[in-house]
C-alpha positions in Angstrom: 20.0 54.9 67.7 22.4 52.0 69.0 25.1 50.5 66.7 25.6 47.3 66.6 29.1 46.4 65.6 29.5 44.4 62.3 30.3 41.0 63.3 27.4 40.4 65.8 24.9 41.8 63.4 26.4 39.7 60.7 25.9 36.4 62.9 22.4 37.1 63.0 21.7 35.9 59.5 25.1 33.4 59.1 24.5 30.7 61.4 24.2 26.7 60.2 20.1 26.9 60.8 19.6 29.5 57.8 22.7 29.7 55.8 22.0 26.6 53.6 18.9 28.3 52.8 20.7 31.6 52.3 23.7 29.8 50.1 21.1 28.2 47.5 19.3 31.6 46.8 22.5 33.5 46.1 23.7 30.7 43.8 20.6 31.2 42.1 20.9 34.5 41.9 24.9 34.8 41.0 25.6 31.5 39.1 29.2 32.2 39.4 29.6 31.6 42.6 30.9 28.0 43.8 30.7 26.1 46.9 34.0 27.3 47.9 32.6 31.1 47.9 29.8 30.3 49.7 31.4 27.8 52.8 30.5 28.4 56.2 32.9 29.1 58.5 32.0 30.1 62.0 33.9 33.4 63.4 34.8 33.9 59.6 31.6 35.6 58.5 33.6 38.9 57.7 36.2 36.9 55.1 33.4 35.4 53.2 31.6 38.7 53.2 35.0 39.9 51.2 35.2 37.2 49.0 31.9 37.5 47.8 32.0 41.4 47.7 35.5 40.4 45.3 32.9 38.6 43.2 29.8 40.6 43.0 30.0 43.3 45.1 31.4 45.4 42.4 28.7 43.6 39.5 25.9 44.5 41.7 27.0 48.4 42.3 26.8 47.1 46.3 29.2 48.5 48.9 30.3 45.7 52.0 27.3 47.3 54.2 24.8 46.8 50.7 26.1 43.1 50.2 25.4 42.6 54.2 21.8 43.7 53.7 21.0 42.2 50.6 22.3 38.8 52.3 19.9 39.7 55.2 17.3 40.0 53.2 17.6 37.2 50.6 
């Protein structure tokens, strides 16, 4: 089974064509979270994966690699 390193699997699913998408789903799903939280940045995927494990990472029991796929998959 091949790796694929962090930051080119995490450009799959953060990229301007699905993130909006992406963005209004987690708000629905985590009220809390602002614009701010949720800005796309390109090359910066890995910071805002942080910030928003700092803010419900922890509430949702999800590790970095759990927040990843439940991004993936919302």
């Amino acid at each position: 089974m091949t790796t694929i390193p962090q930051e080119q699997a995490t450009s799959s699913y953060f990229n301007k064509e699905n993130w909006e998408e992406k963005k209004r789903k987690l708000k629905e799903k985590f009220p809390h979270l602002t614009d701010p939280d949720l800005e796309f940045e390109e090359g910066k995927a890995e910071e805002m994966i942080d910030k928003l494990h700092s803010k419900i990472g922890k509430l949702i029991g999800k590790t970095k690699e759990g927040l990843h796929k439940l991004i993936q998959t919302i």
